[in-house]
C-alpha positions, 0 to 999 in steps of 0.5 A: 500500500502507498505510503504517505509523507509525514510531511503532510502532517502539516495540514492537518488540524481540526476540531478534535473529539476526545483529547487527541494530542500531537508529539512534541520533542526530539523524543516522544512518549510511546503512542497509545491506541486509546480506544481498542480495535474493531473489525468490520464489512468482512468478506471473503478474502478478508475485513476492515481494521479499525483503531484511533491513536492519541497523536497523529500516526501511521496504522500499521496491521500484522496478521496471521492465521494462528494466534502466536503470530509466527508468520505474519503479513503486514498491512499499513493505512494509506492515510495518516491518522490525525486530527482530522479524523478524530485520531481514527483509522482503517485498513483493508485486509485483503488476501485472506483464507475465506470462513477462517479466523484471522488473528491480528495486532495494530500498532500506531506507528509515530509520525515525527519518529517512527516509534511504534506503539504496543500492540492491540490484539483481535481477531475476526472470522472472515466470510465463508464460500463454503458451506459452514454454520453460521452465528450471528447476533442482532441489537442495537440502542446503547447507553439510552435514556441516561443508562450509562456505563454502570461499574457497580453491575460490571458495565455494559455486560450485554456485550460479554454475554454475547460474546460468550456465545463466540458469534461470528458476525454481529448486525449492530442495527441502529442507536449505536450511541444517544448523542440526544442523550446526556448521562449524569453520575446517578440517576433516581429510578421510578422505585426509588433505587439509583443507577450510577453511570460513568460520566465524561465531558462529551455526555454532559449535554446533547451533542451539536458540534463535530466535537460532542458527536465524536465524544459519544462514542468514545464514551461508549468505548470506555466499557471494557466490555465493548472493546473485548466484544469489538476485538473478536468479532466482525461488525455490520454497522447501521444507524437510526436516529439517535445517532444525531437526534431522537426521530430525526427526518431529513429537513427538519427544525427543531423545536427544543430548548436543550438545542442551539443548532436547530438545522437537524441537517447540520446536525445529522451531517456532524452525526455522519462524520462522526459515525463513520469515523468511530466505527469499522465501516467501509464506505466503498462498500456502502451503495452510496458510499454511506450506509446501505450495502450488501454483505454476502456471506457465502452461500447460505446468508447475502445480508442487505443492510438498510438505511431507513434513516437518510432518506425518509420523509417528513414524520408529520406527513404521515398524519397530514397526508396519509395518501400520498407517496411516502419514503422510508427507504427512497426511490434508489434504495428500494429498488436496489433492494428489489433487485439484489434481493431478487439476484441473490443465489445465497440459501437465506437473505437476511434485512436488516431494517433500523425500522420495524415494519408492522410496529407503531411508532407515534412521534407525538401525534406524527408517525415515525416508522413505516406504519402509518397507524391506521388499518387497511390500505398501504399508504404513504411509507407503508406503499414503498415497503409494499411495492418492496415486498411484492418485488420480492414476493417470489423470493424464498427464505427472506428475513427482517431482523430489527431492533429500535423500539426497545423490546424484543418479539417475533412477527409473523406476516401474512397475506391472509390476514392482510390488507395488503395482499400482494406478497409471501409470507415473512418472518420479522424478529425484534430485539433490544436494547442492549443498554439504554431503557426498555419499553413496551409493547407497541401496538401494532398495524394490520396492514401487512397482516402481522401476528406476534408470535413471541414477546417479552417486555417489562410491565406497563408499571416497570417502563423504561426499565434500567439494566438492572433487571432484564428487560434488555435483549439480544437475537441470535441467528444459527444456520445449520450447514447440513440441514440449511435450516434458520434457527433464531433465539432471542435472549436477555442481555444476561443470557437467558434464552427466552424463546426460539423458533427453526425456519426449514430453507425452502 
């Protein structure tokens, strides 16, 4: 890979997210990674590599296919990490043994001296193109509703938990921080006990600069738990609302006191940088070179991950103007999904929606999913996912994974219970959160003819229910080599499995 000047070091500045500082002095202090390492948007041949360093360096990655790293190869980013990025880095692994588990250690490699900083270490499982079993987990929302990172209960154990099932793949599906949310050192529950929260300066207030929205995800990484999880297993990462701020639509202006900014498009824009600087996403994979992508995983799995967020329409239109044509996905988007859904040859297609599809999600009196709240004809966003489902509708072996509102359930569509009748019959399973509140149940819309066939929440008296009980799930999906059956679980963050369900490939 091409090598770039330390020279161009000069250039560089910027507003930076969480004390990243720059060397000084004929002979530094060693560089430090300061927020652990993280793989993502594995394929085949290999993944992409993410860690930040406190002062401005070159990332350098050694791989090897045993953990002893007596042979290695060694990859360096093309790009310096600096402020400019918040300190933040990436590098494409190329090369590797498909459905193998690739060992690795980054270093940050100083650029004024060339000093190396100590190694981090990780490993991740790179896509297969044979038949092999498949584990993959789902959640999403992470320090929501002021629920930080609690020492007294060991962190944000969700993440332990799964990782102790060794998944090979996890779809982290929105809310991947609350920069709408500010954490204060404790907080008084309803019955009258206290959850203590770590606190940092980033988390003080909701975020508005470049600055605030970087430091919520360093915040989250202050979780020892979060950083183990991200060093051992591969990520696909999307984002929802609360990335910038709770049910945002493109074009919208606030209308709160806790805001300064009230252009959410300001907002959201700071929130995308931000987002694709902390987290192991890969741009040249993303359609649009933002979110929306496909991920195939060998031949039982292609996952099509969404974006239900960018390209939406206004929340108030689903009151105001039920009738017209709405957006949840865009023109672009659905098509695209139509298609590739339509032309994959993988045994099981697996979407992932940041949004559900049959669950009501009020926005005060306006709308915030693709439900419009009302029975029978699809109408508004609801028409775009049912011209999405009858794209599909000759399509086997298709299902929805989301999270979002909080609970988690499973839900079976069906054309004969439906008012809209043009599609096959589907599943979509829920789940959430991994640590923030939970809610629940929502109502549900009748127009894609939804039955809940399983769901778990706290009672109507234990809303917001805090990480100290266990209203807070994760989902786990298993594919079976030999059989090619689906079998999908869904659990408590604390590992109680709740319920499960085997889907026989057609």
């Amino acid at each position: 890979m091409s090598r770039a000047s330390a020279l161009d070091l000069g250039s560089s500045t910027g507003s930076l997210g969480s004390s990243i500082g720059s060397s000084t002095g004929l002979i530094p202090n060693r560089p430090q990674l300061t927020h652990g390492v993280a793989a993502g948007d594995v394929r085949a041949d290999g993944g992409l590599i993410w860690t930040r360093a406190d002062r401005p360096s070159r990332m350098i990655v050694e791989t090897s296919a045993d953990p002893s790293f007596r042979k290695v190869r060694r990859f360096e980013s093309s790009q310096l990490m600096t402020p400019d990025t918040d300190g933040t880095g990436r590098v494409r692994l190329v090369g590797m043994e498909p459905g193998q588990r690739v060992h690795y250690r980054v270093m940050a490699q100083d650029a004024e001296t060339g000093i190396l900083s100590a190694p981090e270490v990780g490993s991740f499982v790179t896509a297969p193109t044979a038949h092999k079993d498949i584990r993959l987990h789902w959640s999403g929302d992470v320090a929501g509703q002021g629920y930080g990172i609690n020492p007294e209960i060991g962190g944000m154990y969700a993440f332990a938990t799964m990782a102790s099932r060794n998944p090979d793949l996890f779809i982290h599906s929105g809310d991947t921080c609350y920069a709408d949310g500010p954490i204060t050192a404790t907080k008084t529950l309803d019955d009258g006990r206290t959850y203590t929260s770590l606190t940092s300066e980033a988390k003080k207030k909701v975020a508005e600069t470049l600055t605030e929205f970087r430091g919520q995800y360093a915040y989250n990484l202050m979780d020892a738990n979060y950083r183990a999880f991200n060093a051992h297993v591969a990520q696909l990462v999307q984002w929802d609302d609360h990335e910038t701020v709770n049910n945002w639509y493109p074009g919208e202006v606030l209308d709160s006191d806790k805001y300064t900014v009230k252009d959410v498009d300001t907002l959201s824009s700071r929130a995308f940088q931000a987002f694709h600087e902390w987290q192991p996403l890969d741009p040249t994979m993303a359609v649009d070179g933002r979110v929306y992508r496909k991920v195939s995983y060998g031949p039982l799995l292609d996952i099509f991950v969404l974006d239900m967020r960018s390209y939406k329409d206004a929340n108030p239109l689903a009151r105001t103007a039920p009738d017209q044509p709405g957006h949840i996905l865009g023109d672009k988007q659905a098509e695209w999904l139509i298609r590739e859904v339509n032309a994959s040859t993988a045994t099981w297609k697996i979407i992932a929606n940041d949004l559900p599809l049959g669950i009501i999600v009020p926005d005060g009196e306006d709308q915030e999913g693709v439900s419009n709240g009302r029975p029978g004809a699809a109408t508004g966003r609801e028409a775009e996912i049912g011209r999405v489902l009858s794209g599909i509708k000759k399509v086997k072996d298709v299902v929805w994974l989301t999270a979002d509102v909080h609970y988690t359930a499973a839900h079976h569509y069906s054309p004969d219970r439906a008012s809209f009748q043009d599609f096959s019959p589907f599943w979509e399973f829920v789940t959430g959160p991994l640590n923030a509140g939970a809610f629940g149940p929502n109502k549900m819309d009748s127009t894609f003819g939804p039955s809940v066939e399983f769901i778990h929440h706290p009672p109507k008296d234990q809303q917001n229910s805090s990480p100290l009980d266990d209203y807070q799930h994760f989902g786990e999906v298993n594919i079976d080599a030999a059989t090619r059956a689906l079998s999908v679980g869904l659990f408590t963050t604390r590992g109680a499995e709740l319920w499960s369900t085997t889907i026989e490939a057609q």
